[in-house]
N, CA, C and O atoms as CSV, one atom per row, in Angstrom:
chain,resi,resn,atom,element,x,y,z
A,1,UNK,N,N,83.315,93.916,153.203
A,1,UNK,CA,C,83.608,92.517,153.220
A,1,UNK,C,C,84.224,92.088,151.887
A,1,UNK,O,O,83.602,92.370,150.863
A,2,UNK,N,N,85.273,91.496,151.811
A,2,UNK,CA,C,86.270,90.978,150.344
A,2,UNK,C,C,85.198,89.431,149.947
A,2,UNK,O,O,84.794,88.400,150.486
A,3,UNK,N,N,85.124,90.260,148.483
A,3,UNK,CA,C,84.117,89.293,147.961
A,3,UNK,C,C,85.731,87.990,147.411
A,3,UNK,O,O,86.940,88.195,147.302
A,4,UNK,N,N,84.589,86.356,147.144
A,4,UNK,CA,C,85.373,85.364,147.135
A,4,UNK,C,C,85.492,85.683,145.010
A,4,UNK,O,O,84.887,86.639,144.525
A,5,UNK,N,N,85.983,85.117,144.481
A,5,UNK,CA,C,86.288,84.262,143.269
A,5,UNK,C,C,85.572,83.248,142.991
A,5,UNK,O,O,85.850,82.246,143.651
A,6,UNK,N,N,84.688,83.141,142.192
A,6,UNK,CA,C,84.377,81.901,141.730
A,6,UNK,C,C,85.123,81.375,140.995
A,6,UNK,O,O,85.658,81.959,140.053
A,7,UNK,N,N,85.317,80.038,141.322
A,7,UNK,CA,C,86.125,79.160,140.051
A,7,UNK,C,C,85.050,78.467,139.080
A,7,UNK,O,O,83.998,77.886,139.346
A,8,UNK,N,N,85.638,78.715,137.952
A,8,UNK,CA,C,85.143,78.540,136.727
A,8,UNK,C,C,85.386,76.675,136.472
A,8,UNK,O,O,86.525,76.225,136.345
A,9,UNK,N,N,84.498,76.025,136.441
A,9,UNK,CA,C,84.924,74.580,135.894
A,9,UNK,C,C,84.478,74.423,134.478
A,9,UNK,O,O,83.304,74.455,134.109
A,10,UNK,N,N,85.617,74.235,133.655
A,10,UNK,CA,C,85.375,73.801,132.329
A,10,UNK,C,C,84.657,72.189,132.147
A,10,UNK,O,O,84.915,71.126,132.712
A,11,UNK,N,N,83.714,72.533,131.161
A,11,UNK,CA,C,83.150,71.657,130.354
A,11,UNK,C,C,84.213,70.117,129.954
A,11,UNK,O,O,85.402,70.130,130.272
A,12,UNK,N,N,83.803,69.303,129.487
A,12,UNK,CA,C,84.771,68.506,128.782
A,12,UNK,C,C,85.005,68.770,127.516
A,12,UNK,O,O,86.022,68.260,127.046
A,13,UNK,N,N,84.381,69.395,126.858
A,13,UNK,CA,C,84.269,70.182,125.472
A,13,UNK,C,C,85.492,71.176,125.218
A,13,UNK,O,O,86.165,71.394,124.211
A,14,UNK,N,N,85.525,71.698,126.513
A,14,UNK,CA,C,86.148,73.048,126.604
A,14,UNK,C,C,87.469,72.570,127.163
A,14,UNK,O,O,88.414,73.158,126.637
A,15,UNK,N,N,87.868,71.541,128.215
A,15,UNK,CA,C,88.688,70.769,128.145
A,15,UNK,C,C,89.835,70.499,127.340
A,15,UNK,O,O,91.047,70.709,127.365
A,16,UNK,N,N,88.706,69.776,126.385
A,16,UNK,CA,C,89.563,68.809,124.912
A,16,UNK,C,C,89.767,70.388,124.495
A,16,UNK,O,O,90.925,70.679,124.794
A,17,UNK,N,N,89.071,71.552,123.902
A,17,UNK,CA,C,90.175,72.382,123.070
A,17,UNK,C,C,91.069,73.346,124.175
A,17,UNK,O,O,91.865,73.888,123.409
A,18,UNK,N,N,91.197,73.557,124.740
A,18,UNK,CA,C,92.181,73.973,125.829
A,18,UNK,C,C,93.417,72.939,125.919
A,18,UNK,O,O,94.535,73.427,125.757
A,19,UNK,N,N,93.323,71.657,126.144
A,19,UNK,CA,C,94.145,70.731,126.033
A,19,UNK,C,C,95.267,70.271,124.588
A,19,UNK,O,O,96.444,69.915,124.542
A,20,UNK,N,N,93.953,70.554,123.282
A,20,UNK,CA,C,94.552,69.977,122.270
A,20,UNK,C,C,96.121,70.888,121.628
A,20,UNK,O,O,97.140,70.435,121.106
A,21,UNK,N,N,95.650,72.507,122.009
A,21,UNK,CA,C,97.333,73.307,121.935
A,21,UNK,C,C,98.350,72.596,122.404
A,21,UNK,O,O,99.478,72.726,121.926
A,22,UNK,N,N,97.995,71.498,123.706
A,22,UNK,CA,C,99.587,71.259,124.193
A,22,UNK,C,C,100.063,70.307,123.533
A,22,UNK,O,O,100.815,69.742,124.327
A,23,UNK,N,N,100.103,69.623,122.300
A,23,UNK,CA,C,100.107,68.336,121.778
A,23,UNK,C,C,101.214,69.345,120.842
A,23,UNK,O,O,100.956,70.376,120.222
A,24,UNK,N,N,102.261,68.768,120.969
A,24,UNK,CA,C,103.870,69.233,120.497
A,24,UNK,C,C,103.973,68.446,118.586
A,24,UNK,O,O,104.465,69.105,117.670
A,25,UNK,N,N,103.377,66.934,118.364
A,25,UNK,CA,C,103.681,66.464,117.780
A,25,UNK,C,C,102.776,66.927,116.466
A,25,UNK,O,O,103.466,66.623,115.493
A,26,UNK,N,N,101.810,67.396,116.107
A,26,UNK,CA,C,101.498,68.577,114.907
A,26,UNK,C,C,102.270,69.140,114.345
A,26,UNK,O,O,102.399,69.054,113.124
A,27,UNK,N,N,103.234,70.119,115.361
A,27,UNK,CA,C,104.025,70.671,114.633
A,27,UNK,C,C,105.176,70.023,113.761
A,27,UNK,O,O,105.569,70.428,112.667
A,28,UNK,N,N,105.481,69.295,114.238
A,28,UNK,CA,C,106.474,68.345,113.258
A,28,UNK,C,C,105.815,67.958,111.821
A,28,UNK,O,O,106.458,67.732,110.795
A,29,UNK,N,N,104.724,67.936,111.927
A,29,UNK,CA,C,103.691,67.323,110.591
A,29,UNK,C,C,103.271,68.302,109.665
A,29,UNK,O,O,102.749,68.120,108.565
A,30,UNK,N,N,103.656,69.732,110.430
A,30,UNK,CA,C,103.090,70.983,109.973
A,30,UNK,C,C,104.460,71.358,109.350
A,30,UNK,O,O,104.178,72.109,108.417
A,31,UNK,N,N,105.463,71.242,109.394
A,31,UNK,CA,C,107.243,71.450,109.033
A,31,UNK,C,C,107.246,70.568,107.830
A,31,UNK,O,O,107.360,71.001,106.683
A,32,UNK,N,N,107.145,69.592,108.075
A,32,UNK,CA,C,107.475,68.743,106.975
A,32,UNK,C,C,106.342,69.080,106.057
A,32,UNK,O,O,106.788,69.326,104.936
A,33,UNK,N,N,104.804,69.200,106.132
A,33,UNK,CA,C,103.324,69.920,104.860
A,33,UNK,C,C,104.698,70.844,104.226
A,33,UNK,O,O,105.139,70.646,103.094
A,34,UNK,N,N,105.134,71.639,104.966
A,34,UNK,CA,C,105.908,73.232,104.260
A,34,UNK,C,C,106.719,72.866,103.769
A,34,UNK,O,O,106.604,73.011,102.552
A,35,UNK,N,N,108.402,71.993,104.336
A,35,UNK,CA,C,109.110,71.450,103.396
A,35,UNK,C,C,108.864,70.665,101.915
A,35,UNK,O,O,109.633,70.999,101.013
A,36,UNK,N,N,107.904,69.706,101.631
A,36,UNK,CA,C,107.136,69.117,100.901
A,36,UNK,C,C,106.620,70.472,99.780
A,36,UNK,O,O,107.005,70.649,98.624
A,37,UNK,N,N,105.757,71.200,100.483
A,37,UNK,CA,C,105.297,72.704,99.393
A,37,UNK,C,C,106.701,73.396,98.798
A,37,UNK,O,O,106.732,73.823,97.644
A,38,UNK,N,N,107.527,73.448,99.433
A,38,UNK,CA,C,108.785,74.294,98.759
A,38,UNK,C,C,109.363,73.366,98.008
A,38,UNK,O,O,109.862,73.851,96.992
A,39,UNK,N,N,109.516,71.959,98.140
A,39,UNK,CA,C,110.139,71.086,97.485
A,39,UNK,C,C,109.400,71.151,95.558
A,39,UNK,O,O,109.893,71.318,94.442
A,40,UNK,N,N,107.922,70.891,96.158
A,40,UNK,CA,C,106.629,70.876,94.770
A,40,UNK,C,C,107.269,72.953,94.164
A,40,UNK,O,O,107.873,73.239,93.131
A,41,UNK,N,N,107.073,73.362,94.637
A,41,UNK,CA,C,107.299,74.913,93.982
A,41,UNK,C,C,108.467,75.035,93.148
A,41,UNK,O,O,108.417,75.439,91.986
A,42,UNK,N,N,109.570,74.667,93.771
A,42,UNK,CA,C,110.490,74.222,93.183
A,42,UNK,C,C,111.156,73.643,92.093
A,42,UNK,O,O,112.191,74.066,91.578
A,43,UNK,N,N,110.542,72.703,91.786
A,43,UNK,CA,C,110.553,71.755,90.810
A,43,UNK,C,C,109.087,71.868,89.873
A,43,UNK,O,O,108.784,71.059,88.996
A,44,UNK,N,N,108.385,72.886,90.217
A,44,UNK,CA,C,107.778,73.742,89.288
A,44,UNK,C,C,107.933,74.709,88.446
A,44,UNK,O,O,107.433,74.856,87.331
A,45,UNK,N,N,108.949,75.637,89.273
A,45,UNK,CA,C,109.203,76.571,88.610
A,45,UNK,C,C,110.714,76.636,88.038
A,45,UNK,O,O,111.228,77.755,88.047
A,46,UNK,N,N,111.509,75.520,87.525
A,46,UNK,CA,C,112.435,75.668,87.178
A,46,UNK,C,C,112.438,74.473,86.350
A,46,UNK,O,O,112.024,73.336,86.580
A,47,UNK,N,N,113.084,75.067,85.182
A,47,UNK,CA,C,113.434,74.374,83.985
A,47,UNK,C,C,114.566,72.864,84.371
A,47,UNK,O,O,115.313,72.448,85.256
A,48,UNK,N,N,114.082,72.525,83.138
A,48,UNK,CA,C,115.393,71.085,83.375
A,48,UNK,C,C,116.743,71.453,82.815
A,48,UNK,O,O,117.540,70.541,82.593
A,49,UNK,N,N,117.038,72.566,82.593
A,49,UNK,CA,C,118.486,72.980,82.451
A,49,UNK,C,C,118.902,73.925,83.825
A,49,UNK,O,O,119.997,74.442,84.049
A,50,UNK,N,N,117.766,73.971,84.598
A,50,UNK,CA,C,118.218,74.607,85.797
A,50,UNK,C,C,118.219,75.984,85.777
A,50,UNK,O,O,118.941,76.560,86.592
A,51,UNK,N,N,117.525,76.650,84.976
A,51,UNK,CA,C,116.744,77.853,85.046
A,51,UNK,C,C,115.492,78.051,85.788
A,51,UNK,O,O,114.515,77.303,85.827
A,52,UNK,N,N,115.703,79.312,86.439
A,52,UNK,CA,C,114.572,79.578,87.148
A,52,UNK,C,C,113.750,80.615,86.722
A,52,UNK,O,O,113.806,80.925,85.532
A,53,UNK,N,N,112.654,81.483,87.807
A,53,UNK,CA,C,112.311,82.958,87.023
A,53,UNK,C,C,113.476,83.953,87.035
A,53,UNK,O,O,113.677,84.684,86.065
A,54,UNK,N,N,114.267,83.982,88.167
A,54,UNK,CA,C,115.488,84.809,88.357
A,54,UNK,C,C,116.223,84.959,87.080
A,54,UNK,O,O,116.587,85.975,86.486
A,55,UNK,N,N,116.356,83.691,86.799
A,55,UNK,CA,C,117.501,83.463,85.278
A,55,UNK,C,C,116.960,83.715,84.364
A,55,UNK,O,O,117.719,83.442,83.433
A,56,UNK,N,N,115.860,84.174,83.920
A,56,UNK,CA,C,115.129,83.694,82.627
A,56,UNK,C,C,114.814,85.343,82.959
A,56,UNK,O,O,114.530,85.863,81.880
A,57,UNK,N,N,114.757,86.427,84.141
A,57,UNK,CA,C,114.651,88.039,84.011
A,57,UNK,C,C,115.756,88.539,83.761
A,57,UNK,O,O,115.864,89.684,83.321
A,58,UNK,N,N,117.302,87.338,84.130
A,58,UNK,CA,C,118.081,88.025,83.895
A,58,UNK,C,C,118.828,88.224,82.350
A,58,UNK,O,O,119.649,89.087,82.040
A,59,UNK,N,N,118.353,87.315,81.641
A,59,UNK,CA,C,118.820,87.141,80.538
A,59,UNK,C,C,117.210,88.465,79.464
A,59,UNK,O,O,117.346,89.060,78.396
A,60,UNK,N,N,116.091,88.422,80.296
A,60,UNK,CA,C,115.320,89.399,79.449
A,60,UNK,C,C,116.044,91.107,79.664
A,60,UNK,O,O,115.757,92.009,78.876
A,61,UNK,N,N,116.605,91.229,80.364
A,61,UNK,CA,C,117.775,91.871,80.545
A,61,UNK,C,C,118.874,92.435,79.989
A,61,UNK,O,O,119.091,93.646,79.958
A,62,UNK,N,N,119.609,91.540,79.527
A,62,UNK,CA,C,120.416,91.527,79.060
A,62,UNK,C,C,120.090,91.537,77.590
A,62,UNK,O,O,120.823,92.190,76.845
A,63,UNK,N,N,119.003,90.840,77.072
A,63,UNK,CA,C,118.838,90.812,75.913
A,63,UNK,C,C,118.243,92.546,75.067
A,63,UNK,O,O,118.439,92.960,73.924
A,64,UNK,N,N,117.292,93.345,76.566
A,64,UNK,CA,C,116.872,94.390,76.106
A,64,UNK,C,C,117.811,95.492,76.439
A,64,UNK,O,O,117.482,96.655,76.203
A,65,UNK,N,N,119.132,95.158,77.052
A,65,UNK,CA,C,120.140,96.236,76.783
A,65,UNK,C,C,120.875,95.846,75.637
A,65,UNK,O,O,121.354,96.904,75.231
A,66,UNK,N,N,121.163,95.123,75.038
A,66,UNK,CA,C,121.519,94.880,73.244
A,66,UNK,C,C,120.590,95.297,72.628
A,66,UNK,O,O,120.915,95.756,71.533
A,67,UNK,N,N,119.363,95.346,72.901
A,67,UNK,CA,C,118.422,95.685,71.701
A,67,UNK,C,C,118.596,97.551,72.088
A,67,UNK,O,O,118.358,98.326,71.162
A,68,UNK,N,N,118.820,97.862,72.832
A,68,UNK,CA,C,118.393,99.501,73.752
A,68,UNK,C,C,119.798,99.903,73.097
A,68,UNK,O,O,119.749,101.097,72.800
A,69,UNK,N,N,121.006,99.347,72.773
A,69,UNK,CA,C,122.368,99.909,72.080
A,69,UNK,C,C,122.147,99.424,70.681
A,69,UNK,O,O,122.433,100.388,69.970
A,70,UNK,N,N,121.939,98.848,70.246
A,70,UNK,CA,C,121.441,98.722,68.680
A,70,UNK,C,C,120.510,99.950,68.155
A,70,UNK,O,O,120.659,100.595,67.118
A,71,UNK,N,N,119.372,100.116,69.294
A,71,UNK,CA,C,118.363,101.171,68.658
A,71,UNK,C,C,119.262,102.355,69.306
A,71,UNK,O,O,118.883,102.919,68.280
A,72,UNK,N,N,119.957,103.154,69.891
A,72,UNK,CA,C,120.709,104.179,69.984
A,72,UNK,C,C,121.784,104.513,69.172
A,72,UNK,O,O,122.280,105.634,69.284
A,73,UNK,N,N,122.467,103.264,67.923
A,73,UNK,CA,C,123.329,103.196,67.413
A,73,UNK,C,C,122.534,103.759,66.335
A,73,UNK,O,O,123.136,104.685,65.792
A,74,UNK,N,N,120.960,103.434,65.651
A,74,UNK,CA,C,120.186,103.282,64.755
A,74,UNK,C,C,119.951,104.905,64.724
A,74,UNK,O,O,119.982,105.541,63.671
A,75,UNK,N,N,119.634,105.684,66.415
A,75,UNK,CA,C,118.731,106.993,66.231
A,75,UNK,C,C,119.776,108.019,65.835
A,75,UNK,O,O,119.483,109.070,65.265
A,76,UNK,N,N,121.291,107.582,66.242
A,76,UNK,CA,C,122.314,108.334,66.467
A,76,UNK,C,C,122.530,108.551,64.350
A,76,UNK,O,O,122.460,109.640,63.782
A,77,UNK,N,N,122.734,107.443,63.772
A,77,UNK,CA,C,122.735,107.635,62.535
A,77,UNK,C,C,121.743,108.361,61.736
A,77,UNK,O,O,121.976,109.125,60.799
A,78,UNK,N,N,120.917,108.117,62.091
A,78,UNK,CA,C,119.435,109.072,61.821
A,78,UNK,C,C,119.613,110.437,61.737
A,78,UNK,O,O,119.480,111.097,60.706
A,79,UNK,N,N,119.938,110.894,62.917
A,79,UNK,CA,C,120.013,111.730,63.686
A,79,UNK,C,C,121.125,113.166,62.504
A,79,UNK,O,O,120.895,114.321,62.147
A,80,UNK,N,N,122.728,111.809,62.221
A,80,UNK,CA,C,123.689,112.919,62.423
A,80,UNK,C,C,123.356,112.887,60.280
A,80,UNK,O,O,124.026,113.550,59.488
A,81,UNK,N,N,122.257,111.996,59.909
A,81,UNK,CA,C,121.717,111.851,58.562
A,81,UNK,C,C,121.012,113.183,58.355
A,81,UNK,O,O,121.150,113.787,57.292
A,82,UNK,N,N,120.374,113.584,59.193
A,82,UNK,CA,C,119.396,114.474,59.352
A,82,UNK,C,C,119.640,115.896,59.281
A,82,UNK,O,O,119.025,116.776,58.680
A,83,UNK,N,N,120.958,115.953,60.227
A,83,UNK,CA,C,121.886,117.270,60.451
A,83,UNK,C,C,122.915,117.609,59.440
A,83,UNK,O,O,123.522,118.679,59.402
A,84,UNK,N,N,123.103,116.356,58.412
A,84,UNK,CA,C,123.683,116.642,57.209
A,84,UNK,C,C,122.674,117.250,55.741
A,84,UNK,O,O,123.118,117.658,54.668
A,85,UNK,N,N,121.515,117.151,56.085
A,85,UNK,CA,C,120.463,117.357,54.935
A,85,UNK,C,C,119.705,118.823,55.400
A,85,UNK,O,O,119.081,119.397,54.508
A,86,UNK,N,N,119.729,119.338,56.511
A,86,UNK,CA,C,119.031,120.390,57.017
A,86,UNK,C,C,119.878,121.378,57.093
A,86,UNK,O,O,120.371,121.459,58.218
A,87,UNK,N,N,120.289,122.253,56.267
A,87,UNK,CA,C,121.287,123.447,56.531
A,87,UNK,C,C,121.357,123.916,57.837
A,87,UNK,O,O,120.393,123.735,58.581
A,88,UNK,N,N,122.530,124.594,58.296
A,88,UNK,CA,C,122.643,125.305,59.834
A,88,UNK,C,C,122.022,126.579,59.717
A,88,UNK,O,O,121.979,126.789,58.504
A,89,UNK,N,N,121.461,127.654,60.387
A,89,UNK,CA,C,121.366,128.188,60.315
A,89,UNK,C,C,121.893,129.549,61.319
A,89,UNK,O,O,121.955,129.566,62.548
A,90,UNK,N,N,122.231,130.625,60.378
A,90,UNK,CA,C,123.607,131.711,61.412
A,90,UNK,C,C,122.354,132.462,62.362
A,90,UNK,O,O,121.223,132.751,61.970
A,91,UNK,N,N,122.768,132.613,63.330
A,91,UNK,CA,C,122.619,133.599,64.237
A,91,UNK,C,C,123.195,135.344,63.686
A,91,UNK,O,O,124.325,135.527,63.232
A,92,UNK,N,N,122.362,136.246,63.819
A,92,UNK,CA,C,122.967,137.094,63.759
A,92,UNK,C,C,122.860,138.338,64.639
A,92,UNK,O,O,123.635,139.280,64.473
């Protein structure tokens, strides 16, 4: 014999949160919370000349490849100082 289905009747409890997902107009309120947060981040993290972190790694950058050819210019003199004071020595 084919047993029946009971139907399940929700609560009014259970209702209201089953119901409250279909409410479309949250999300609009939830878009604009996020626009608002990127707006505040924004204008946190950037200078009033319009620097950001991007600009401010790219210039630490740039500044430690001048310092990285200065000190190679420095070891290289060292270096050919060094090879002038230390005799060669012959192979024989």
């Amino acid at each position: 014999m084919p047993t029946r289905k009971q139907q399940v009747i929700p609560t009014e409890e259970e209702e209201e949160i089953l119901n409250s997902g279909d409410d479309d107009s949250g999300d609009e309120e939830d878009d604009m919370d996020f626009m608002d947060m990127g707006g505040l981040l924004s204008s946190l993290l950037t200078t009033e000349d319009g620097d950001n972190v991007t600009t401010a790694l790219m210039k630490m950058s740039l500044m430690l490849q001048e310092q990285i050819k200065t000190q190679n210019k420095i070891l290289v003199k060292i270096l050919s100082a060094l090879e002038g004071k230390i005799p060669s020595e012959k192979v024989t």
